[in-house]
Structures are given as C-alpha cells and as structure tokens.
N, C-alpha and C positions, 0 to 999 in steps of 0.2 A: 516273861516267857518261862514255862517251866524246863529242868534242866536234871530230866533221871537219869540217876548213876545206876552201877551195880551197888547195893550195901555192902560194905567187910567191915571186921572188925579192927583192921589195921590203917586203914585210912578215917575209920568214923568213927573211934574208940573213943573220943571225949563228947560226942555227939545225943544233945536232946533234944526233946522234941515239946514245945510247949502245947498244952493241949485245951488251954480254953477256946473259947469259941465268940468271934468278933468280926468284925468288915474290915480290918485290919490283917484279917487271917485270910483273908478271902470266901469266908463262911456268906456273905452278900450274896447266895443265888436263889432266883427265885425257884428252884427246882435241880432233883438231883436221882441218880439211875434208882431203883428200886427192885426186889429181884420176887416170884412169886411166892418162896418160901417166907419174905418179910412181909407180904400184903396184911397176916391176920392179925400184925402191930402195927406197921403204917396205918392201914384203915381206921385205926382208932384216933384218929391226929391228924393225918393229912390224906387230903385229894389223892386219888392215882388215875393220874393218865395215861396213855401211849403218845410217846414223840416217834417221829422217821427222821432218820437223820439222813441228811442233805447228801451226804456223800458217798453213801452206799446203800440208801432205800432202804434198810433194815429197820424195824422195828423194835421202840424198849421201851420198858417201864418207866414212869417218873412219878417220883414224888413232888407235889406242890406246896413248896414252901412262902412263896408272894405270889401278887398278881399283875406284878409289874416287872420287867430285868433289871435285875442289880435288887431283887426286893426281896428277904429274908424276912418275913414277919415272926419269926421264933426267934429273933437275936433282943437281946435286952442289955441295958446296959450291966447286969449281973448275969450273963451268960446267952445260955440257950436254953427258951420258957417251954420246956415238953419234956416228959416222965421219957420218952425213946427217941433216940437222935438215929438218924439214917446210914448205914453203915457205910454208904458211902462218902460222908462224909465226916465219922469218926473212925476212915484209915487213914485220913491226909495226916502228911507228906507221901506218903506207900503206897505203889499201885505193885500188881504182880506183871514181872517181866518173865522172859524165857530165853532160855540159854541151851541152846545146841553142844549135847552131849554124844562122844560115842562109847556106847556098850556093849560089850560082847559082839563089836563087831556090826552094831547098828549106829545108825544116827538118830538119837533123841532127843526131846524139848522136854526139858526140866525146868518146874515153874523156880522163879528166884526173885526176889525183894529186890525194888528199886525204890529210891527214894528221891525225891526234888529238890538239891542241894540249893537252888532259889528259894526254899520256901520262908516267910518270915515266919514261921513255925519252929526253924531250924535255929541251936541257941548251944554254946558251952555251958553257959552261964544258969538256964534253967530250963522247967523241965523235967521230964520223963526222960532217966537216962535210956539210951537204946543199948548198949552192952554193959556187962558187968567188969568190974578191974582186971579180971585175969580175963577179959575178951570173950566171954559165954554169953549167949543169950540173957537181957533183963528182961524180969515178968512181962513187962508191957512188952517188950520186944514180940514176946509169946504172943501175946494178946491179940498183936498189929496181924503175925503170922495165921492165928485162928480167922482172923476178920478177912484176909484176903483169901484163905481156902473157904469159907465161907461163900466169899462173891464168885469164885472161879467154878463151882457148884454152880450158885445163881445164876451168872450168864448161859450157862450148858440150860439150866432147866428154863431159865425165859426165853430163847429161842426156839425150844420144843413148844412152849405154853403159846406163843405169839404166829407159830408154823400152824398151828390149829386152829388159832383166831379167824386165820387168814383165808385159810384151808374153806373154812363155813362162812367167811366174810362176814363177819362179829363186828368187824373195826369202822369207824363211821366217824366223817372229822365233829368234833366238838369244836363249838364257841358261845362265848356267852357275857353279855354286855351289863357291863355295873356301874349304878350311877348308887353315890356316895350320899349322906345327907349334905354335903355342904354343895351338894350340885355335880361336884366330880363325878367324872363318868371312863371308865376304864375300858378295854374288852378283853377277853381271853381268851386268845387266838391260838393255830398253828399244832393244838393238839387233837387226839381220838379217842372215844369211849369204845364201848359195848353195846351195841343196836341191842337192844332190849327186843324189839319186835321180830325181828329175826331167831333172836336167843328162843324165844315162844315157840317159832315156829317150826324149831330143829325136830326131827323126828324122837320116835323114845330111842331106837337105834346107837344114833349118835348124841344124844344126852347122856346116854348108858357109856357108848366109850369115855366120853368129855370126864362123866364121875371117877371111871375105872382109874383115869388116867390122874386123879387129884386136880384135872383142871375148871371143873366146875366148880367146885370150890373157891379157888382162886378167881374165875367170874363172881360169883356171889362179892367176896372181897374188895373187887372192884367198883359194885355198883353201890357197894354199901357207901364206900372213902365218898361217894359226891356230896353229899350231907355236910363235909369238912369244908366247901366253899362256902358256907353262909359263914361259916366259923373265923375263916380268914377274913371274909368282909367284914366282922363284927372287930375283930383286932386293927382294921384298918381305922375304923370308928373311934376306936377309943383313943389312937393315938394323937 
C-alpha cells in the first residue's frame, strides 16, 4: 500500500530515489494516465485510450503499455525498450499534493511534493539523490518538480479536452479480441476511443471550435496511437 508523506529536507535529507525501470518497481502496468499535451509523443509508441473510472465516472487518458493487467510489454530485462517513457510514470515515487495556506488573509491550496516512503524505489544507498548537502534542491529534484507541474497542467487541460468529447458524444466503448499465433486468444476490454463516424458528422461550426480550441488536434492524435496495437501484439509474439 502506498504511504505519501509531505517531502522536506530535514527528514528526507539522505533520501534517493532509484530510477531504473523493472516489475520489481512496480513499473508491471498494463496502462498509465496520459495528458493531451503528451498525445503527439505517446502516439508514436503506444495506443491511447479513454478509461472511466469506477469511482467517480470521470474520464482520462491512458496510455497502453500491455494487453493484459500486470502486463508492461516495454519492460526488458535491460530497462524500458522505447525512445519516451510516460510521464507518469517517470515521476514515481512523487505525485503532487496540496496543502492549505493562508494569505493575506485567504485560505489557499499550494501545490507541494509528496512522496511514497513504501516505494522500493526509495534507497540511501543509491540512486538520484533528492537533495543537496546543505538541503537545496538536487537537479533531479528540479526535474521530478518540472514533471509534476507538467501533469497538474495536463489534468486541467484533459478534463476541458474529455468535457468536449463528451459534450458531442465522441467517446464509444472500445474492445477488441486477439488471438496469438500459438492459439492464445486475449481481449481488450473496459476502454473508449473516438467514434470516427460521429467525428465526420460534426458540423464545420463545431470542428471550427474543436481546432480553435487545439482539440482536434489531439483527436487526430488519438486515432492515429490505434495503429500501436498490432505493434504490442507483435512484442507479444516475439517473446
């Protein structure tokens, strides 16, 4: 079970963070968030879906990394086999937390770094240190800080992008059944694409806004990434 703290430099000051990538890391998932600023390098490597999550009906992006759960097909025993790794999963241990501030007399939410002192990522011994001797930020500390204002961006804008999916009813459940050469036969449930035929029949109108807004763009991006399923099934193959 994971177990975020606040980060400081006073309790985490000898504190790294190993950063290869293994099923030992918990890097094993078949899929992970995606945000639409990242679609025009994900698309070049992996699938992008929409999941709904269970708990609150909202909808997000996923990148598809297996075809099965628990199934990473970019993990190798020398790392992780792809030119871009998904940002959400080179910020682990770090997600962004918020911490209630008052200012001038307000009460504000300042974003702040938490970290998963569970993680087997976590190590004195080696590692990307996270602070410097005298307790300053280390580069990579920077780094983790850039990757999480990054996604806090991305969740703002895939909510707006997913509001207008929905808005024109774009979203259509995907599934799609794979049989293996050795006879294996899989299927690939429980997510949603892009109704194509719908997308056609949008007026110019609201194609016009969809561009205005950068999010036909981002459909194009999406419909391109399905091409990356034969690609996974070919990885399945060879292994």
């Amino acid at each position: 079970m994971n177990n975020y703290v606040l980060l400081n430099n006073v309790e985490h000051k000898n504190l790294k963070v190993i950063g290869d990538f293994a099923p030992k890391y918990g890097d094993n998932v078949m899929s992970t968030i995606t945000f639409p600023q990242e679609f025009r390098t994900i698309q070049g490597t992996y699938p992008i879906f929409f999941s709904k999550d269970r708990e609150t009906g909202r909808f997000f992006a996923s990148a598809i990394l297996g075809l099965r759960e628990g199934e990473n097909l970019f993990l190798t025993e020398k790392g992780w086999d792809a030119n871009y790794i998904p940002v959400t999963i080179k910020r682990n241990p770090f997600v962004i937390g918020f911490q209630r501030v008052q200012e001038d007399g307000m009460l504000k939410k300042n974003m702040v770094v938490n970290i998963d002192i569970s993680s087997p990522r976590i190590s004195e011994a080696e590692g990307e240190s996270v602070f410097l001797p005298h307790g300053g930020n280390s580069p990579y500390l920077e780094s983790v800080v850039s990757i999480l204002d990054y996604i806090s961006v991305g969740d703002r804008t895939s909510a707006e992008f997913i509001d207008s999916l929905l808005q024109y009813d774009l979203l259509e459940p995907f599934s799609i059944e794979i049989e293996l050469k050795n006879g294996d036969k899989n299927q690939l449930v429980g997510f949603y694409t892009i109704n194509e035929e719908k997308l056609v029949a949008l007026t110019s109108d609201i194609l016009g806004d969809l561009h205005a807004k950068g999010y036909l763009l981002y459909i194009y991006m999406v419909l391109a990434s399905l091409s990356n399923v034969e690609a996974l099934i070919q990885r399945i193959e060879m292994r």
